[in-house]
C-alpha beads as a LAMMPS data file, in Angstrom:
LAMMPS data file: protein, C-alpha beads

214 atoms
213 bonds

1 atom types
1 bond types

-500.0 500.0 xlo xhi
-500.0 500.0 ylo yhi
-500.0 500.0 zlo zhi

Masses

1 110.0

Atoms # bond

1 1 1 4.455 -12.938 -19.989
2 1 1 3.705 -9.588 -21.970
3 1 1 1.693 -8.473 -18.068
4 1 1 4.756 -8.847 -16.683
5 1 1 7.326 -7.272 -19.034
6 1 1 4.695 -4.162 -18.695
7 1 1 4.282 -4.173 -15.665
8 1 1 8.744 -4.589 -14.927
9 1 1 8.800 -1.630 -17.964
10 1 1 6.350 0.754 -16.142
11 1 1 8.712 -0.023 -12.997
12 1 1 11.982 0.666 -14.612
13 1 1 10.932 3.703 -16.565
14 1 1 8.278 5.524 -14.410
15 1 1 7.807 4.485 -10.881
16 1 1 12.063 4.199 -9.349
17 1 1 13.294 6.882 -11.469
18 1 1 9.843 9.530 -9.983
19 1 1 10.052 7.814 -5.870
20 1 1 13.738 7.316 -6.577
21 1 1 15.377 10.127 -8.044
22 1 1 13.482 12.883 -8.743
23 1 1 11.532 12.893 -5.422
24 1 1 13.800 10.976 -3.197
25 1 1 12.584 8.123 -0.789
26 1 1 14.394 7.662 2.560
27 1 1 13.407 4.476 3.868
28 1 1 13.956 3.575 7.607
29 1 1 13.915 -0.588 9.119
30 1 1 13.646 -1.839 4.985
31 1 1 14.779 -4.868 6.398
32 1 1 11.327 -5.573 8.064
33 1 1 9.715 -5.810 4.505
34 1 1 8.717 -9.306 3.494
35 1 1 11.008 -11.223 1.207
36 1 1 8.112 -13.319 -0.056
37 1 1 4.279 -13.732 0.943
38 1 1 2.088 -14.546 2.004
39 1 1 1.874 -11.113 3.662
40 1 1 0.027 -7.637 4.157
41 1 1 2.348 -4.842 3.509
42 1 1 -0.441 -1.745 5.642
43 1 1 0.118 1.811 5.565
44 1 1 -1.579 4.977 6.218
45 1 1 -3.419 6.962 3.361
46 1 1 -3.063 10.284 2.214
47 1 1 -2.436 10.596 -1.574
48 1 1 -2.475 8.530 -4.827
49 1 1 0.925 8.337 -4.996
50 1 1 1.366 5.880 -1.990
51 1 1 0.386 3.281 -4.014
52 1 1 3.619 3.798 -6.283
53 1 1 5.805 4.560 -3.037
54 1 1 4.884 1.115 -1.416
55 1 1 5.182 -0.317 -5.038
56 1 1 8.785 0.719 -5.672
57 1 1 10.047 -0.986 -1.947
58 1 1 10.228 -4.578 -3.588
59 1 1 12.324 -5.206 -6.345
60 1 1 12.368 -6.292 -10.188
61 1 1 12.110 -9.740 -9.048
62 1 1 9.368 -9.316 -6.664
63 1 1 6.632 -7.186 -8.411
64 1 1 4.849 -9.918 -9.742
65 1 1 3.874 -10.757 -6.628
66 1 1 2.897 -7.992 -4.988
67 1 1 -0.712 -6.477 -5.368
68 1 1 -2.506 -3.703 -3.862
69 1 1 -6.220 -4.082 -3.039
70 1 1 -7.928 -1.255 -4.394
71 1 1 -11.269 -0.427 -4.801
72 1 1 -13.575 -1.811 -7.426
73 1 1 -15.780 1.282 -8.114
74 1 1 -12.896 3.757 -8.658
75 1 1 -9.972 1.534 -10.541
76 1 1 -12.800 -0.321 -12.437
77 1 1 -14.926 2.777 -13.708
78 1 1 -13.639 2.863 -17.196
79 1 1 -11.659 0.938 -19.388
80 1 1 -8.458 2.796 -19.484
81 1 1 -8.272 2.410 -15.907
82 1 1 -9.591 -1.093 -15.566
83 1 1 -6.746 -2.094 -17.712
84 1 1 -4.263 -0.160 -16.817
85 1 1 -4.874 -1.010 -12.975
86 1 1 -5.736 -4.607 -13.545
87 1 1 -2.732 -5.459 -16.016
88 1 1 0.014 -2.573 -14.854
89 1 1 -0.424 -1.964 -11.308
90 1 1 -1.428 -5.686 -10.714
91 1 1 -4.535 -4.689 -8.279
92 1 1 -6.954 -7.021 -6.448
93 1 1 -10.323 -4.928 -7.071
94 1 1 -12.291 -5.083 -3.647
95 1 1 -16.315 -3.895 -3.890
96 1 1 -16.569 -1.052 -1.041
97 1 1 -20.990 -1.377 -1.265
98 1 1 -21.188 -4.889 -0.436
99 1 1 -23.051 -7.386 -2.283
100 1 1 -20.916 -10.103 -3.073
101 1 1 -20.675 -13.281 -0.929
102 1 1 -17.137 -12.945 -0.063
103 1 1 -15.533 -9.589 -1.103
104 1 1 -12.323 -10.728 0.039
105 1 1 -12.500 -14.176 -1.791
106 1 1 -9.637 -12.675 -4.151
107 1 1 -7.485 -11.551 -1.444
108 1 1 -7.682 -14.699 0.012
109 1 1 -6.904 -16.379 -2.596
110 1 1 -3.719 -14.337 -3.196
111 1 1 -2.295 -14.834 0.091
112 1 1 -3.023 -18.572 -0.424
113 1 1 -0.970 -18.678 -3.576
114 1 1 2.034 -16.569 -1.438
115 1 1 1.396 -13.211 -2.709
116 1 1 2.293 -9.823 -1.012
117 1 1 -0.688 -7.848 -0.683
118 1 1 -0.929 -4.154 0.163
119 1 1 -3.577 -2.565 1.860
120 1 1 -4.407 0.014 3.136
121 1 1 -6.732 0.264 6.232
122 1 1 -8.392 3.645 6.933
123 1 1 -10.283 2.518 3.324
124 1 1 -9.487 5.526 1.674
125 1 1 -7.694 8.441 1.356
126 1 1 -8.149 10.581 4.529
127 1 1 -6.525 14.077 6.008
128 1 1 -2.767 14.534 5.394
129 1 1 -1.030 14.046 8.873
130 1 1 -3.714 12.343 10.393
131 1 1 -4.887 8.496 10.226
132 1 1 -8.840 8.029 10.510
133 1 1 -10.333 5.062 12.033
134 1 1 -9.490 1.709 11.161
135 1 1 -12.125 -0.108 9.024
136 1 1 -12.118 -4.193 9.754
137 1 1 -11.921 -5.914 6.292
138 1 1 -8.253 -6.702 7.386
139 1 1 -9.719 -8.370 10.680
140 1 1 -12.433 -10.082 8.260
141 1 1 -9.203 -11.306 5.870
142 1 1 -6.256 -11.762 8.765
143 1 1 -9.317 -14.060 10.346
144 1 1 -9.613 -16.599 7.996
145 1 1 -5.856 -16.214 7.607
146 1 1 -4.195 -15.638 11.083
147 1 1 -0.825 -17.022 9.891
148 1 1 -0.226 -14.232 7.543
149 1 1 2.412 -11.549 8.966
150 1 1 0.625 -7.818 8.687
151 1 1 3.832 -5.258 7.830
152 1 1 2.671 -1.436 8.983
153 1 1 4.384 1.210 7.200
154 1 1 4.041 4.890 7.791
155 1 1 4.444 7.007 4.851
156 1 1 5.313 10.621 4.991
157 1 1 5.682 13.404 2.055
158 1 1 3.074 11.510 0.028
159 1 1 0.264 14.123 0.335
160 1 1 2.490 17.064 -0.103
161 1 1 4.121 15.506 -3.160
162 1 1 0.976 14.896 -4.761
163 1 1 -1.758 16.464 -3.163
164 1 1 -5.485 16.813 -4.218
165 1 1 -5.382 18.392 -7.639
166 1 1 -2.307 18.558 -8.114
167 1 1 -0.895 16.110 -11.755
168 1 1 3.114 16.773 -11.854
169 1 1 4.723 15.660 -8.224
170 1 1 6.126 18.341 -6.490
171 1 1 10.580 17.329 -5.643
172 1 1 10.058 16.811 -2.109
173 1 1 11.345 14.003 -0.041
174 1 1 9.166 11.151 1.076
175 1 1 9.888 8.921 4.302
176 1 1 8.764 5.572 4.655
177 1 1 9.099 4.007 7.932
178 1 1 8.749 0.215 8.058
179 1 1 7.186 -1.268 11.315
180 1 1 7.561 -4.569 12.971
181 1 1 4.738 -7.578 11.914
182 1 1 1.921 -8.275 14.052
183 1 1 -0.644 -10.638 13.318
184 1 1 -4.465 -11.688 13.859
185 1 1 -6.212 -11.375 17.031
186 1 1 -9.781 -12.903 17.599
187 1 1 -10.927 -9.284 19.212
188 1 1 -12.053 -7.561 16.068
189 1 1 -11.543 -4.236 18.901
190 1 1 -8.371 -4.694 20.099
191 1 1 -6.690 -5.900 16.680
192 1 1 -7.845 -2.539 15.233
193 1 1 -6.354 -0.990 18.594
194 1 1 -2.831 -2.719 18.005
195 1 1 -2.563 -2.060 14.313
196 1 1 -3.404 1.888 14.999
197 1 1 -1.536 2.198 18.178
198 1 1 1.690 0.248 16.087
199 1 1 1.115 2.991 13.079
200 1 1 0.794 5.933 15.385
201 1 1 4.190 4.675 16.664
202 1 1 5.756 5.013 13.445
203 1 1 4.976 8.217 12.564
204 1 1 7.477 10.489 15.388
205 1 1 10.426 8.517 13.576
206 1 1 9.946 10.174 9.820
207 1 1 12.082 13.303 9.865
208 1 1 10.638 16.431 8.309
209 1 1 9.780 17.140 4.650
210 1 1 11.805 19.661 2.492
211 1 1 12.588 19.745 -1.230
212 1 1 15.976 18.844 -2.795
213 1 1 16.705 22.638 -3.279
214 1 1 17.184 22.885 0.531

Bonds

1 1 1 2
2 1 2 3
3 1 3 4
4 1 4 5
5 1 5 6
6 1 6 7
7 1 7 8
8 1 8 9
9 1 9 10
10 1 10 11
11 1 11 12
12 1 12 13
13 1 13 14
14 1 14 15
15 1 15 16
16 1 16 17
17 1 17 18
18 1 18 19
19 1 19 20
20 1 20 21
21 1 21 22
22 1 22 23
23 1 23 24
24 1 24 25
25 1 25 26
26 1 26 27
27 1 27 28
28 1 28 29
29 1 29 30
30 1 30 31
31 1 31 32
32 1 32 33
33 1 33 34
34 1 34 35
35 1 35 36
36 1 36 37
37 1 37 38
38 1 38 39
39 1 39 40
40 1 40 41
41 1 41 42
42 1 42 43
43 1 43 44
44 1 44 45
45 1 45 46
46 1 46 47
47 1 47 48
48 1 48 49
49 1 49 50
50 1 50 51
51 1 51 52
52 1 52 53
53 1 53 54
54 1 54 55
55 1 55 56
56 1 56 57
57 1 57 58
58 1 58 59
59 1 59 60
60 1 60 61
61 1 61 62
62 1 62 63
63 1 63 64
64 1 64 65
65 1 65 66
66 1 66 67
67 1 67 68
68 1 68 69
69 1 69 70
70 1 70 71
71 1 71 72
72 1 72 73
73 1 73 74
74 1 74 75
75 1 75 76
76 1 76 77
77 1 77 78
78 1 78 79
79 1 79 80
80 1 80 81
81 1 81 82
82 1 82 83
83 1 83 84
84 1 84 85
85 1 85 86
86 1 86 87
87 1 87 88
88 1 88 89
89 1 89 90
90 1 90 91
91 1 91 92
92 1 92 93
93 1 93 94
94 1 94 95
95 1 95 96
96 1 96 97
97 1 97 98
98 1 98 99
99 1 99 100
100 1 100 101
101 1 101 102
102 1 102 103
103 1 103 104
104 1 104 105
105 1 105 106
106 1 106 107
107 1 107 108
108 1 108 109
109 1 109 110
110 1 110 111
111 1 111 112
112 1 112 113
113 1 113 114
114 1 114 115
115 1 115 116
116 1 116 117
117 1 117 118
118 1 118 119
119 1 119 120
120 1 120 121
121 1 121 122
122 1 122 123
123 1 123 124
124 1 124 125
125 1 125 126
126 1 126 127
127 1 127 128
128 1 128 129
129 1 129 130
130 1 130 131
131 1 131 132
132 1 132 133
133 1 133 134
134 1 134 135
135 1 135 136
136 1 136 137
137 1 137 138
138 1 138 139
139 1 139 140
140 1 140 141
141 1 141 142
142 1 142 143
143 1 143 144
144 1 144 145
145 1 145 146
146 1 146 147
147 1 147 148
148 1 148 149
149 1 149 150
150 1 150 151
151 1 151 152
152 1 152 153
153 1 153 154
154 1 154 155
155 1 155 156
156 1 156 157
157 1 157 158
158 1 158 159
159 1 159 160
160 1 160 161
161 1 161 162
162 1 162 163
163 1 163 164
164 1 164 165
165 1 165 166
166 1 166 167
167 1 167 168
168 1 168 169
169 1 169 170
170 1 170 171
171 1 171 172
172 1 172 173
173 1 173 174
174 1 174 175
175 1 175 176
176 1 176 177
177 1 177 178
178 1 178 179
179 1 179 180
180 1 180 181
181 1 181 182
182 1 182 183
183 1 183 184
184 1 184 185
185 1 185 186
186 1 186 187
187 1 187 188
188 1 188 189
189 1 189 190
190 1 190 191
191 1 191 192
192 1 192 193
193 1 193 194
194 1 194 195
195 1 195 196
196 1 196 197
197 1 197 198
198 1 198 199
199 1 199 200
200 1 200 201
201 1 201 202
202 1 202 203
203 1 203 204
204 1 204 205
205 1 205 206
206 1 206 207
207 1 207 208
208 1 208 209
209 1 209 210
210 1 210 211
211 1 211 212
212 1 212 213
213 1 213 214
């Protein structure tokens, strides 16, 4: 109970009044965003603050369930930041080196109990403006799950709002554009091919970036 009342607190206080109203978030197709998992909410990478942006899309009621799969060697590296991302931002801690039998076990497991996971699939954060390849650990989990709907979302503003180095967000609109859902296909190849191709075709819609000054 007290993981959830912090974790509903850090949403009411912090992340809608920041994405909400001091940035501004313009969402376009919201009504493509699942209700209730199981489901993979995907979007393109460019800043830490997509995490929050994707975050503050589902409502009081929903947080609970939703998780973003993060990496283990980052989120995990100290205490602070093992607790605060295990306990606050409700992550699923994924091991980037390898080593375990099943890194996705967790994930699984989530999506199994009707969770909303978000992902995000380029692995980590890569050029603002530009999407890098596609790793497969979504093939690897959408394969032993193939029922599971996979939700692409482009994300625009993110890495000028918060860009490497900077630690107060700049007031500059972000766009979020939700896609349609596709789901699992057995060619590892041309599942990565869909997914980028149906990102890529998300990004022309976002309108341009300006601050609330303009």
């Amino acid at each position: 109970m007290m993981k959830k009342f912090l974790r509903t607190l850090f949403s009411l206080c912090i992340v809608w009044p920041v994405i909400w109203l001091w940035l501004g978030l313009r969402v376009k197709h919201r009504e493509r965003l699942p209700q209730q998992g199981p489901a993979i909410v995907v979007a393109n990478h460019n800043s830490h603050m997509d995490v929050f942006v994707l975050l503050s899309l589902f409502s009081v009621g929903q947080q609970h369930m939703v998780h973003p799969v993060a990496a283990a060697d980052y989120f995990l590296r100290n205490k602070w930041m093992a607790w605060f991302s295990l306990n606050i931002l409700n992550i699923i801690p994924v091991a980037r080196q390898g080593g375990e039998a099943n890194p996705l076990a967790l994930c699984e497991q989530a999506l199994r109990d009707n969770k909303i996971l978000i992902l995000f699939p380029e692995g980590t954060r890569g050029e603002p403006g530009k999407l890098a390849p596609l790793k497969s650990g979504l093939w690897y989990l959408s394969q032993n799950l193939p029922e599971v709907p996979i939700i692409p979302v482009w994300l625009k503003g993110t890495e000028q709002v918060m860009a490497k180095g900077n630690r107060i967000p700049l007031p500059l609109f972000i766009d979020a554009n939700v896609g349609e859902a596709l789901y699992f296909h057995p060619d590892k190849n041309q599942f990565k091919d869909a997914l980028l191709q149906r990102l890529l075709e998300l990004r022309p819609e976002t309108k341009g970036n300006e601050s609330h000054g303009q």
